[in-house]
VEXDREN-2710 file (C-alpha; in Angstrom, 1 decimal):
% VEXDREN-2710
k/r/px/py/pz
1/UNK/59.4/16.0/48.6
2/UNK/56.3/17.0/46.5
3/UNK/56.4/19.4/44.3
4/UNK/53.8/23.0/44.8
5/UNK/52.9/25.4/42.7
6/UNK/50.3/28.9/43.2
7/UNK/47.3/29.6/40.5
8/UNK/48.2/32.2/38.2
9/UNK/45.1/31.5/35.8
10/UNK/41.5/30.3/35.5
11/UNK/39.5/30.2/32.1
12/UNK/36.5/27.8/33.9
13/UNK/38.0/24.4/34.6
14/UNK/41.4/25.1/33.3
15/UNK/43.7/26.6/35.4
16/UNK/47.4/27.7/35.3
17/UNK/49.3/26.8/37.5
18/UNK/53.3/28.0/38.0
19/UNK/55.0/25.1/39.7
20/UNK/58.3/25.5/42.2
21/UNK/59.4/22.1/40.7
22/UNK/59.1/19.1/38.4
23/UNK/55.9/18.4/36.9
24/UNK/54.5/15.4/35.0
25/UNK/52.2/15.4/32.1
26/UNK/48.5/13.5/33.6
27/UNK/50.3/14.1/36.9
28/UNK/47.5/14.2/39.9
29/UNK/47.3/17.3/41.7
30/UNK/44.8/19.1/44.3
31/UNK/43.8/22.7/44.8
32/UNK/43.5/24.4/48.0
33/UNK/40.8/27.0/48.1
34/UNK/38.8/28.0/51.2
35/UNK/39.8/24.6/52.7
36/UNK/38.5/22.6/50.3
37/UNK/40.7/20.6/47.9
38/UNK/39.8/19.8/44.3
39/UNK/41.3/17.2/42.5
40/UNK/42.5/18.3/38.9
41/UNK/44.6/16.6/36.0
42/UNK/47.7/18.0/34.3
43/UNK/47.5/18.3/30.9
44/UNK/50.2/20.8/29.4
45/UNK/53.6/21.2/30.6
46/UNK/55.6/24.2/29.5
47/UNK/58.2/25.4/31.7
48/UNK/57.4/26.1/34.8
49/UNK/53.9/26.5/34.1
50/UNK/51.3/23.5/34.4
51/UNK/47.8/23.8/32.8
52/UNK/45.7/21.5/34.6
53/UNK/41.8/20.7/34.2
54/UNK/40.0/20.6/37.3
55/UNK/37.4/17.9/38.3
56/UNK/34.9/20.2/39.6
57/UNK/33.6/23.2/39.8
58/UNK/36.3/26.3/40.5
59/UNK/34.0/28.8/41.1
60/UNK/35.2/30.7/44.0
61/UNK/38.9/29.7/42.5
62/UNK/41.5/32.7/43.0
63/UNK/45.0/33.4/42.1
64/UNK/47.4/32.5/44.4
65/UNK/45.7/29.1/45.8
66/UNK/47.8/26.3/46.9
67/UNK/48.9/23.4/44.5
68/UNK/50.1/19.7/45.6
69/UNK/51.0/17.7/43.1
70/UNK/50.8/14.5/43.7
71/UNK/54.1/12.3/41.4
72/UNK/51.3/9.7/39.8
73/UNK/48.6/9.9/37.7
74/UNK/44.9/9.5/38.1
75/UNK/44.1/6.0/38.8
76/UNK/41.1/3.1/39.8
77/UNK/41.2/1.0/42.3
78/UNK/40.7/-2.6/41.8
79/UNK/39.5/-5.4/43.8
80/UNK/36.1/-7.0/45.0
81/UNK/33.5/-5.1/45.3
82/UNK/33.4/-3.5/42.1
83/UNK/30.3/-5.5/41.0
84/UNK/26.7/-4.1/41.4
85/UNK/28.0/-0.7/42.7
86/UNK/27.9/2.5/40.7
87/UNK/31.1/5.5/40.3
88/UNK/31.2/8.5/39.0
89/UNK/34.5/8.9/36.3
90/UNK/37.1/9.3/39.6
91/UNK/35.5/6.0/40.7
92/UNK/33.4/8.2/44.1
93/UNK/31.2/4.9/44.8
94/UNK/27.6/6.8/44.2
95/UNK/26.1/4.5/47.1
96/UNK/27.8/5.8/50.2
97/UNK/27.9/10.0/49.5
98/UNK/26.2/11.9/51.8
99/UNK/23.7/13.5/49.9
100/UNK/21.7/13.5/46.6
101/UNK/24.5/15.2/45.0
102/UNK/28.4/14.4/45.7
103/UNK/29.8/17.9/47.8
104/UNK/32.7/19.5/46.0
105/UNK/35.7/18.3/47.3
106/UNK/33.9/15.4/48.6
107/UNK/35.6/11.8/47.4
108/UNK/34.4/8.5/48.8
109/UNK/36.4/5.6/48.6
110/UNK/35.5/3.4/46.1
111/UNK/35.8/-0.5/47.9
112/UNK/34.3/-1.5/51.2
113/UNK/37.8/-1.5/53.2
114/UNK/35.9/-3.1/56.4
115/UNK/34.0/-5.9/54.5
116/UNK/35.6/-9.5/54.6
117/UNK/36.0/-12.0/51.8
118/UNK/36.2/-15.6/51.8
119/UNK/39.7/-16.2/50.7
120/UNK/41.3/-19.3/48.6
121/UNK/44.5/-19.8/48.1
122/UNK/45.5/-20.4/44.1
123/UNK/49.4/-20.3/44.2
124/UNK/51.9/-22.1/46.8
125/UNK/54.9/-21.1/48.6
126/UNK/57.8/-21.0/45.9
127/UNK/55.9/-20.8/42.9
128/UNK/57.6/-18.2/40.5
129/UNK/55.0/-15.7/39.5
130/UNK/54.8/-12.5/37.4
131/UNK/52.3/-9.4/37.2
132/UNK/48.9/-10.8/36.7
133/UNK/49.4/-14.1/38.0
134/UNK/46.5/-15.5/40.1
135/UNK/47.7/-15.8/43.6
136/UNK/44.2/-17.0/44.9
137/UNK/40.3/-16.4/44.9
138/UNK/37.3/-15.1/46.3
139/UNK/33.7/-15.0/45.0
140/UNK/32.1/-11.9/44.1
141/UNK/28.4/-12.7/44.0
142/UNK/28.2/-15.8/42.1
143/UNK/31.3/-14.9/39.9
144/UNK/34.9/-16.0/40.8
145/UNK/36.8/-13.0/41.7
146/UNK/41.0/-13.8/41.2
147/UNK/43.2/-12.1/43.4
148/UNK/46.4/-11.4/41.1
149/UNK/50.4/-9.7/41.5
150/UNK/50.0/-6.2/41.2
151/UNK/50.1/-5.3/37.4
152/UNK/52.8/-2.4/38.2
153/UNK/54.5/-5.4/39.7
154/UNK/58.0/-5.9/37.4
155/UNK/60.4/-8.8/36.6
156/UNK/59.9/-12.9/38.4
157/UNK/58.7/-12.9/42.3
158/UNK/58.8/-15.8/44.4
159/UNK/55.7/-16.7/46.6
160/UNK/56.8/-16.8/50.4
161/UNK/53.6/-17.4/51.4
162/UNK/49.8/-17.1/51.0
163/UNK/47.2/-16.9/53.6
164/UNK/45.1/-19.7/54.6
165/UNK/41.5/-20.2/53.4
166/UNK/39.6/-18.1/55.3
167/UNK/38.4/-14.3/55.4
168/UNK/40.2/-11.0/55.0
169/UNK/39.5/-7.7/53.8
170/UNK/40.7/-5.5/51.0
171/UNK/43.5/-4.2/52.7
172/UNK/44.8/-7.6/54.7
173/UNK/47.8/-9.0/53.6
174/UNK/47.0/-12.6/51.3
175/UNK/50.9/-13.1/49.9
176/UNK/54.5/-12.5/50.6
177/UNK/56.5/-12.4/47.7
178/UNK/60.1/-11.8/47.5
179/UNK/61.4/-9.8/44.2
180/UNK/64.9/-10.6/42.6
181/UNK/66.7/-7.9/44.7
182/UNK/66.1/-10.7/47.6
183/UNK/63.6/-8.3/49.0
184/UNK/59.6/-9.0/50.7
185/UNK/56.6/-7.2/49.2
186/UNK/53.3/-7.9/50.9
187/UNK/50.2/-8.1/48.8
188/UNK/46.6/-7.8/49.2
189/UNK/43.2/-8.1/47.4
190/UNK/43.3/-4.6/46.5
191/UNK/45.5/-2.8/43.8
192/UNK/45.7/0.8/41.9
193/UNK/46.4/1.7/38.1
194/UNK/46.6/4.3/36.1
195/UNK/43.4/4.7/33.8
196/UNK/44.8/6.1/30.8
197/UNK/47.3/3.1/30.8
198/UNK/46.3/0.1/29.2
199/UNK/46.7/-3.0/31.5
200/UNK/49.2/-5.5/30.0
201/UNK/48.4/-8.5/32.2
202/UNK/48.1/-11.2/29.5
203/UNK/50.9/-13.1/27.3
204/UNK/49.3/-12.4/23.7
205/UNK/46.4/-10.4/22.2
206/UNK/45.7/-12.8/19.0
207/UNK/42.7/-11.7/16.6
208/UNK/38.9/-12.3/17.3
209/UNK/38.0/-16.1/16.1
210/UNK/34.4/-16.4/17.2
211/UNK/31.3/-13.8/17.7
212/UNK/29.8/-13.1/20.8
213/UNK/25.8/-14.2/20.8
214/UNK/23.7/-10.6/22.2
215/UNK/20.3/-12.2/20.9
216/UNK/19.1/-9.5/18.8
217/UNK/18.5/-11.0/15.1
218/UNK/19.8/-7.7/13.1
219/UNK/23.2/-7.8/14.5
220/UNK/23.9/-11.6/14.8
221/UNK/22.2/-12.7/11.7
222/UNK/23.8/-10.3/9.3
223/UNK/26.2/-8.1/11.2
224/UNK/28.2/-10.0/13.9
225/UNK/30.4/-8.6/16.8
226/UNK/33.2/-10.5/17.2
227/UNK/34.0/-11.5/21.1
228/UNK/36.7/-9.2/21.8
229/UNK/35.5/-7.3/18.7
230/UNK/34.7/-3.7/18.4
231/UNK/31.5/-1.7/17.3
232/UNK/29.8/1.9/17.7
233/UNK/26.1/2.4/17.7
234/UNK/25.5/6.2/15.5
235/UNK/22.1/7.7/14.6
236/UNK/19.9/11.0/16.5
237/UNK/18.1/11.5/19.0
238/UNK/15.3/9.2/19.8
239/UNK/16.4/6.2/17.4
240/UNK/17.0/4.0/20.0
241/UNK/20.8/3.9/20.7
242/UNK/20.7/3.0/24.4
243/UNK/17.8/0.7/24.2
244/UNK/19.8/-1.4/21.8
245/UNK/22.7/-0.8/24.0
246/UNK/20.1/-1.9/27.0
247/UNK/19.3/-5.3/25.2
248/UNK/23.2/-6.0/24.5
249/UNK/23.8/-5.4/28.2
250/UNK/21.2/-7.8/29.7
251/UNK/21.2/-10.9/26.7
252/UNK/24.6/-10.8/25.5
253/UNK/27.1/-13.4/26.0
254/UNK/29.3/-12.2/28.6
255/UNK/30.4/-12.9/32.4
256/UNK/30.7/-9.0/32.9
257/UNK/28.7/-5.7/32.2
258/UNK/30.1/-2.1/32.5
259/UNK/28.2/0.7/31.7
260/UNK/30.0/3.7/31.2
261/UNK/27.2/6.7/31.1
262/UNK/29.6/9.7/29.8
263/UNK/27.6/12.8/29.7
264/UNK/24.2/11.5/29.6
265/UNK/21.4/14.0/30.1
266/UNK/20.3/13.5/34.2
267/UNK/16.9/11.5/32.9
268/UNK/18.8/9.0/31.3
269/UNK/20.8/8.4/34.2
270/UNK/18.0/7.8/36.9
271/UNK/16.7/5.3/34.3
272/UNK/19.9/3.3/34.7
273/UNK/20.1/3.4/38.3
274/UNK/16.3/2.7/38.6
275/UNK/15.7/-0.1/35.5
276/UNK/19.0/-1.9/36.0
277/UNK/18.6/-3.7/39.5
278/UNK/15.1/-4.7/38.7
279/UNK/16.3/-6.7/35.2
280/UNK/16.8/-10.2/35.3
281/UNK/19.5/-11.9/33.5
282/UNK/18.0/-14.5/31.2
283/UNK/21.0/-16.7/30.9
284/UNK/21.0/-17.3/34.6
285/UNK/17.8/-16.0/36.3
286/UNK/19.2/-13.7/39.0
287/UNK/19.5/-10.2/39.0
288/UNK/21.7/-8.4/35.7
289/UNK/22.9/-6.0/38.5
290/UNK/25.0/-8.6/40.2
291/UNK/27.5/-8.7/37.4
292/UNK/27.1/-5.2/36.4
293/UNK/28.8/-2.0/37.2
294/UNK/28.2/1.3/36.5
295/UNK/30.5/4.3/35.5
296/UNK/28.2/7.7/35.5
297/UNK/28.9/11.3/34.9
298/UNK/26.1/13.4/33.8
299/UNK/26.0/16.3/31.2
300/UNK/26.2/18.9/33.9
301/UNK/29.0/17.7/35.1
302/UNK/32.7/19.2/33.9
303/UNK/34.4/18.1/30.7
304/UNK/37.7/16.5/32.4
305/UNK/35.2/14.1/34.8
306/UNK/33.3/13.1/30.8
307/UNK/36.1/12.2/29.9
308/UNK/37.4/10.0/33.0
309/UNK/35.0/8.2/33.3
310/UNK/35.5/5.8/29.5
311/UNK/38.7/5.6/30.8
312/UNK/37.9/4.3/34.4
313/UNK/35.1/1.9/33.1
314/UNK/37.7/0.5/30.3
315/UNK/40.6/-0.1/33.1
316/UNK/37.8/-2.0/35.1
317/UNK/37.0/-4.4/32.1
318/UNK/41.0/-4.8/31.6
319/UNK/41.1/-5.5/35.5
320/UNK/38.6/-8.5/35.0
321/UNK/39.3/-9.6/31.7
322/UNK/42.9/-10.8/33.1
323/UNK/40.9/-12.9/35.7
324/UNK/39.8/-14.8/32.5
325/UNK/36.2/-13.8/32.1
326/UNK/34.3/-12.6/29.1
327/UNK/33.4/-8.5/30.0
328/UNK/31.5/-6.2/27.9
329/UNK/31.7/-2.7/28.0
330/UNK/28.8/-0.4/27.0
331/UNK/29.7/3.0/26.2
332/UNK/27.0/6.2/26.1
333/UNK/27.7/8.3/24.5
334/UNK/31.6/8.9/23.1
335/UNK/30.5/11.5/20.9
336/UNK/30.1/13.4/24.6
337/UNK/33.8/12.8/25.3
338/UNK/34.6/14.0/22.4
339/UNK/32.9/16.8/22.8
340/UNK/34.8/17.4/25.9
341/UNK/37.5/16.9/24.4
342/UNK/36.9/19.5/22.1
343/UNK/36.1/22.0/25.3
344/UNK/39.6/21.5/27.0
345/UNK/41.5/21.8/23.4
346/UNK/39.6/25.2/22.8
347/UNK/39.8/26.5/26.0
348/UNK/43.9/25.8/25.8
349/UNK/43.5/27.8/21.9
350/UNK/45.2/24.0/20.2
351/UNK/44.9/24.1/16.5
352/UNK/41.5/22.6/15.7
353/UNK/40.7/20.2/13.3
354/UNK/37.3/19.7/11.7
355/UNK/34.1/20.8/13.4
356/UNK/36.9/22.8/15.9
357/UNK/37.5/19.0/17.2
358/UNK/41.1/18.2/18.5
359/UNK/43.4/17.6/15.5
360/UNK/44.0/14.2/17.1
361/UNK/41.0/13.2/17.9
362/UNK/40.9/9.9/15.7
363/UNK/44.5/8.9/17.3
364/UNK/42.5/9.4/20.4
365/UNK/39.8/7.4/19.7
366/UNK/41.8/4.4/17.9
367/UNK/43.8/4.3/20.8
368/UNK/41.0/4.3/23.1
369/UNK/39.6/1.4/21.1
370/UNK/42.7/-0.7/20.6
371/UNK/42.4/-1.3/24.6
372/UNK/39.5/-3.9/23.9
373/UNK/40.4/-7.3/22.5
374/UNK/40.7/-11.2/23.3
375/UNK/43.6/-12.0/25.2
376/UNK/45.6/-15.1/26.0
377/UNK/46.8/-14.9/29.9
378/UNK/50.0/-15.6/31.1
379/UNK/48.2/-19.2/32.5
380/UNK/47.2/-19.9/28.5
381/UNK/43.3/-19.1/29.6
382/UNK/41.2/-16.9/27.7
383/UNK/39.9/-13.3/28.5
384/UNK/38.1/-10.6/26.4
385/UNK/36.5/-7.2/26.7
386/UNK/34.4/-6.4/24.1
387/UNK/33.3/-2.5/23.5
388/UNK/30.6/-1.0/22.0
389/UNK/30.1/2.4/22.0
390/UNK/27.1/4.6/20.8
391/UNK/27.7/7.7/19.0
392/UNK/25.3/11.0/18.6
393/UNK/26.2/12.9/15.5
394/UNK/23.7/16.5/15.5
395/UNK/21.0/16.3/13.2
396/UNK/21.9/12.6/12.5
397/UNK/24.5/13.8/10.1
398/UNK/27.0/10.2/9.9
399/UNK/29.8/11.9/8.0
400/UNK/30.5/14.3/10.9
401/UNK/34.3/13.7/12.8
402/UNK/33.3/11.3/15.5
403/UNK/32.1/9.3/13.3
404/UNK/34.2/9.2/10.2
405/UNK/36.8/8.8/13.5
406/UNK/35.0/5.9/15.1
407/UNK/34.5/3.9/11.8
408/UNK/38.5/3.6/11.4
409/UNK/38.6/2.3/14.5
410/UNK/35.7/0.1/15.1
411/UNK/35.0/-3.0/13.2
412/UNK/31.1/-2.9/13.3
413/UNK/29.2/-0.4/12.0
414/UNK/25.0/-0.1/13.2
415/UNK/23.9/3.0/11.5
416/UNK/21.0/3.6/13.2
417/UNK/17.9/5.4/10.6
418/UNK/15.5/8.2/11.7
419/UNK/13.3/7.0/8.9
420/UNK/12.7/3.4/10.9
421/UNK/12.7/4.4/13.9
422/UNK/10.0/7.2/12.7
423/UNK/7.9/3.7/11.1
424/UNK/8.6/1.9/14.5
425/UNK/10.6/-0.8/12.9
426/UNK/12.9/-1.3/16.1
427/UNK/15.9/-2.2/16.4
428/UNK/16.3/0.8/14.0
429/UNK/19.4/-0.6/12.1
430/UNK/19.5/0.3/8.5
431/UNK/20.6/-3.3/6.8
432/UNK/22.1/-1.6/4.2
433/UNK/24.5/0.7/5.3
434/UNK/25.4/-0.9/8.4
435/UNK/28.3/-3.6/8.5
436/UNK/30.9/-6.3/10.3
437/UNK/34.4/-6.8/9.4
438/UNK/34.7/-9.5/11.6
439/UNK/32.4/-11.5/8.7
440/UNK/35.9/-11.1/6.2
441/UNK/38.0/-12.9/8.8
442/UNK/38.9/-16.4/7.9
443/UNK/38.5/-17.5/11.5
444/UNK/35.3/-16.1/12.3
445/UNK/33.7/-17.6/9.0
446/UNK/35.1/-20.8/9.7
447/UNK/33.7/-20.0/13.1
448/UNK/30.0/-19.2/11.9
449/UNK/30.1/-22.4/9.1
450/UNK/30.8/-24.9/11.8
451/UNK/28.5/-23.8/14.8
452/UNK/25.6/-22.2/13.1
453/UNK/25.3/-24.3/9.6
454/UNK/27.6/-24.5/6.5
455/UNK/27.2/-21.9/4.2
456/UNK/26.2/-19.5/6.8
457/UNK/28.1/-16.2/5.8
458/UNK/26.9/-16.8/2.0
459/UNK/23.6/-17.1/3.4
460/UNK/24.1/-13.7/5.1
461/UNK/25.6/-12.4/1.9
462/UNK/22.8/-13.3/0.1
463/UNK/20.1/-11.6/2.6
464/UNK/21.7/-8.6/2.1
465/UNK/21.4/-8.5/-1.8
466/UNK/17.6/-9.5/-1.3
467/UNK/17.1/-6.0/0.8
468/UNK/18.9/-3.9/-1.1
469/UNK/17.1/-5.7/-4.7
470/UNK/13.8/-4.9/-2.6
471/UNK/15.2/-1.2/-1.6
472/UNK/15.6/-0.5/-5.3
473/UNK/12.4/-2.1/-6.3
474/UNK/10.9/0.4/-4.0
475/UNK/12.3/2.9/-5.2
476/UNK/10.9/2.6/-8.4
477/UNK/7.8/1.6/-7.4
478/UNK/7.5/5.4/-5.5
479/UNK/8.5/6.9/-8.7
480/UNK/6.6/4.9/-11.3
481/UNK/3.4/3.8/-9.4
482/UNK/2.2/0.3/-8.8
483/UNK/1.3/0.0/-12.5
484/UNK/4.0/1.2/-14.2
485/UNK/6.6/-1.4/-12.6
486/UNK/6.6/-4.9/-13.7
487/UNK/5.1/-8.3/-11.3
488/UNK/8.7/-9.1/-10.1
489/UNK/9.7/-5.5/-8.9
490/UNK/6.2/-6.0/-6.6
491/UNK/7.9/-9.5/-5.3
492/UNK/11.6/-8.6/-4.5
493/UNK/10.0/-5.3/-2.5
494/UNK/7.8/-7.5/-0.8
495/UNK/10.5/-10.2/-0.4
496/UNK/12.3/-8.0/1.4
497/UNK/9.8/-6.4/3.1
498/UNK/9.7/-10.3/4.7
499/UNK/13.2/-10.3/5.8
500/UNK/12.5/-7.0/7.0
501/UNK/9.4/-7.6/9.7
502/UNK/10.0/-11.5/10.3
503/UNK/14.8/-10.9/10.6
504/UNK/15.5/-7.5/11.3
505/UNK/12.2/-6.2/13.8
506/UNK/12.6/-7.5/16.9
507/UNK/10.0/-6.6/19.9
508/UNK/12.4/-6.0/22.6
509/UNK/9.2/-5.9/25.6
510/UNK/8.6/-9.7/24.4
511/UNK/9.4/-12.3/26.5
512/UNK/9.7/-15.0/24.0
513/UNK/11.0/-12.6/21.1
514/UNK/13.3/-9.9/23.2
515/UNK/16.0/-13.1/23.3
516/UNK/16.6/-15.0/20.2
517/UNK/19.0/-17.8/20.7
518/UNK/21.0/-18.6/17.6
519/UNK/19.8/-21.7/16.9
520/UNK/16.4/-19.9/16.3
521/UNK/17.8/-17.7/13.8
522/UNK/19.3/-19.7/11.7
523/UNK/15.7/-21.6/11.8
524/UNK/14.0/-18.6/11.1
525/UNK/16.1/-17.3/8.6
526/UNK/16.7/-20.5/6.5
527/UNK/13.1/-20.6/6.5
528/UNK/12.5/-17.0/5.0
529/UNK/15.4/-17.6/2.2
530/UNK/13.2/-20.8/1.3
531/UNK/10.3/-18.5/0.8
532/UNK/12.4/-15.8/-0.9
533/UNK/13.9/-18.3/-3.4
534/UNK/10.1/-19.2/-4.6
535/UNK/8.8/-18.1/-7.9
536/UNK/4.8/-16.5/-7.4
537/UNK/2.7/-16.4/-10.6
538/UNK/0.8/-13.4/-8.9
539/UNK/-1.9/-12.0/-11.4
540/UNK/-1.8/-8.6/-10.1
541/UNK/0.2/-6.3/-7.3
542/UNK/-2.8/-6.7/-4.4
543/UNK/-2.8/-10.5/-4.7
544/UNK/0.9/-10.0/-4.0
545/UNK/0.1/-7.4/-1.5
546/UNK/-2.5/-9.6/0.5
547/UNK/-0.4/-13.0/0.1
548/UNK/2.6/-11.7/2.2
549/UNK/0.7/-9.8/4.1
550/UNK/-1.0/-12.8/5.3
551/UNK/2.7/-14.7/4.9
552/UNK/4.5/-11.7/7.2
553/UNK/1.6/-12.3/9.5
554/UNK/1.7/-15.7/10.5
555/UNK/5.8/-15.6/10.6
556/UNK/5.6/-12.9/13.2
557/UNK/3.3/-15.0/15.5
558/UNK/5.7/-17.5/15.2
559/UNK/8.7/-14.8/16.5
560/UNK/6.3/-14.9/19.4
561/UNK/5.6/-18.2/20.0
562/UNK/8.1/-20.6/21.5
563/UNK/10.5/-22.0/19.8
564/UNK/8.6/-25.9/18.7
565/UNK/6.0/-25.4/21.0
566/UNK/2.5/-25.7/19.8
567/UNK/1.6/-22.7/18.8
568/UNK/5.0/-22.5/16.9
569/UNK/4.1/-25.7/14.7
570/UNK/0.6/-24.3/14.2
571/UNK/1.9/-21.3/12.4
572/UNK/4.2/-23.5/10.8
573/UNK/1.7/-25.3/9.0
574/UNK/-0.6/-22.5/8.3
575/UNK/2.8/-21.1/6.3
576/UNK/2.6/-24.5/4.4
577/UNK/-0.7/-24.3/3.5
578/UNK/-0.2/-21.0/2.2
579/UNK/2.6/-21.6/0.5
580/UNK/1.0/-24.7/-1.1
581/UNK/-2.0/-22.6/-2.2
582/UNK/0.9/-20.4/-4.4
583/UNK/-1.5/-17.3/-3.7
END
């Protein structure tokens, strides 16, 4: 029998609640008021007394209203269908509501129970299986959607029998299997699991040993995300965080996109829904859409559906990375769940740690992070979800505590810089202060030596100590004029001004430029390092000034030119002949 409980309290979305029975903490539970039913979250146990957070609005709340808690916790529902179709944080599929707005107490199922898939069996009868074994197959757009045992699915089952090729819906039986109390359990393409549970379908989570390929030079070339890896995106307003994350999303090397929009102003959000089915994927010419879904809850909308939906759009990537495919997960902005979080830890009066954040919050956020990885499946294929999040400290101040929180827990660091993004040197990554991990692990630099070019990290390494010799150089230059610095202090600024315009800049509304394969930057970059290793006999600061000017010139055409085409091997020998000139 479920256990009921009246309000006894409301401070905006949290709500006491004194229950005539047990309780469990993230226990489901709906409201009755005025005969509609809101769906809220326990999150505080004490006694007989439940504090829950509501996902709606309570206004018109009262003391008194009816409570049904529900024994299980909030939870997504998996299967095909997930692809090109957008959710709110409690998964409400955004296409099918009635109206421009989802109606409180309005929840729309998430999967199309009525739609049938063409079915293929994977296992046979007798085959011994566990949770997350493949059982058979179905294609979901142009990807191959497996059809697994239940992850809450415990101990060895024995397959009975599976369904013939052919087509079934979600909710049509595809498998007996008998469990090792002798007993049948019917399964079907569709399963449920709790979001704030990581998924533990796989046999072993080893570390990262190669990067995953997004095509934008300033993260590949010198700062590398690890597939499987972790990264956060930080810097104000206006420097370009979710058009960076925009270009990871559509060239980056993965079989799956999520985008989980947590709080995003209501602009920001139409831009998604409009931009996203019109972009075509460049790796395979159809629409990005197809292999994208998207997880959206706008700023106006409460706190405890913020922060739902991060966990509902990393429970989807677990879903698919056990089907062995690469997925990428695109978060903006956490520093909006944390902010959230913040909310519902005031509002309870918790202790609060810096900034009035939760004391926890970097146990929260580390944990929320260790849920991406590269797995090994129980069938010895690989799988991977790989997360990066964006971050919006106020004022663009980097040592606030979502940040200082994040860094511990992510392994790539791209401090986005008002200053460039103010000089419209996009992608706005400062080169500096920004940084990979993953380029210290053995694996990954025995990774980058052996499929880029030998010597390829201490290339990298070596960039790096160009810009910050040309940063310095700079800075001196600002203080003590163009005169009053030596010749070489006017070369290593202008050297790095090189790297700067030809590696790090990046026109992301070129066709040719917006996607740069690998094997182009290590061209390009190898290339530059030749130029930057050259000693120039310049007789003043303006013949050095109008040499790489020209030299920055030409080297951008060639960005924009494709790779050994014509025009490419034109530029390439006007560089020559101005090398060859030494001035």
């Amino acid at each position: 029998m479920k256990t009921t409980g009246k309000v006894t309290g409301i401070v905006s979305n949290l709500v006491t609640v004194l229950a005539d029975g047990p309780v469990s903490q993230n226990e489901i539970c709906y409201i009755t008021t005025g005969g509609t039913k809101l769906m809220a979250e326990v999150i505080k146990v004490n006694g007989k007394t439940a504090a829950v957070q509501v996902f709606e609005s309570t206004r018109g709340l009262k003391n008194g209203d009816l409570v049904e808690f529900e024994d299980r916790m909030l939870e997504a529902t998996l299967g095909p269908g997930l692809l090109s179709n957008s959710y709110d944080g409690l998964q409400n599929d955004l296409t099918t509501m009635t109206g421009t707005f989802l109606k409180r107490g309005e929840y729309t199922k998430p999967l199309d129970e009525k739609k049938k898939w063409a079915f293929t069996p994977i296992a046979a009868a007798g085959d011994k299986v566990i949770a997350a074994d493949w059982l058979g197959e179905v294609k979901e757009g142009w990807l191959p959607h497996k059809i697994m045992v239940p992850f809450s699915f415990k101990g060895t089952y024995t397959v009975k029998s599976v369904a013939e090729p052919g087509e079934y819906t979600i909710l049509d039986t595809i498998a007996v299997l008998i469990d090792e109390d002798n007993e049948e359990v019917n399964v079907t393409m569709c399963q449920k699991w709790p979001v704030k549970v990581a998924i533990k379908g796989y046999k072993e989570k080893p570390r990262p040993n190669r990067i995953m390929e997004t095509g934008v030079r300033t993260l590949d070339t010198l700062n590398p995300i690890a597939e499987g890896g972790t990264g956060f995106i930080p810097g104000p307003f206006g420097c370009g965080k979710t058009v960076l994350q925009h270009a990871i999303a559509k060239q980056g090397d993965a079989e799956v996109i999520v985008m989980a929009a947590c709080g995003e102003r209501a602009n920001e959000v139409v831009e998604i829904f409009t931009e996203f089915p019109e972009l075509i994927d460049p790796h395979t010419g159809r629409h990005l859409m197809e292999r994208t879904t998207i997880i959206c809850n706008t700023s106006n909308m409460p706190v405890a559906a913020r922060e739902a939906s991060v966990y509902t759009a990393m429970t989807i990537c677990e879903y698919y990375r056990a089907m062995g495919l690469k997925v990428l997960l695109l978060a903006d902005s956490t520093s909006r769940w944390a902010q959230a979080l913040r909310e519902m830890s005031n509002r309870m009066e918790e202790l609060p740690g810096a900034d009035a954040f939760p004391v926890d919050l970097s146990a929260i956020i580390s944990n929320f992070y260790s849920r991406a990885g590269m797995v090994i499946l129980n069938n010895g294929k690989t799988g991977s979800v790989t997360f990066i999040g964006t971050v919006s400290p106020a004022g663009g101040n980097l040592k606030e505590p979502v940040t200082e929180s994040t860094k511990k827990a992510a392994r790539c660091f791209y401090a986005l810089e008002q200053n460039r993004a103010d000089q419209k040197r996009y992608p706005a990554v400062n080169p500096i202060d920004s940084y990979s991990k993953y380029l210290e692990y053995p694996e990954i630099q025995e990774y980058l030596d052996r499929t880029i070019a030998p010597g390829w990290v201490k290339k990298v390494e070596e960039t790096k100590f160009i810009i910050r010799r040309g940063k310095e150089a700079s800075e001196q230059i600002n203080i003590l004029g163009d005169d009053g610095v030596p010749m070489s202090y006017h070369e290593n600024f202008w050297k790095s001004e090189l790297i700067d315009f030809i590696i790090l800049q990046q026109d992301a509304f070129d066709e040719i430029d917006a996607l740069c394969p690998l094997e182009r930057q290590k061209y390009m970059l190898e290339l530059v390092l030749d130029i930057c290793h050259k000693e120039f006999n310049f007789e003043d600061f303006e013949a050095c000034r109008r040499f790489f000017k020209e030299l920055i010139n030409d080297l951008r055409q060639m960005n924009y030119s494709e790779f050994k085409g014509e025009r490419f091997n034109e530029y390439q020998n006007q560089i020559n002949n101005l090398l060859s000139n030494g001035k």
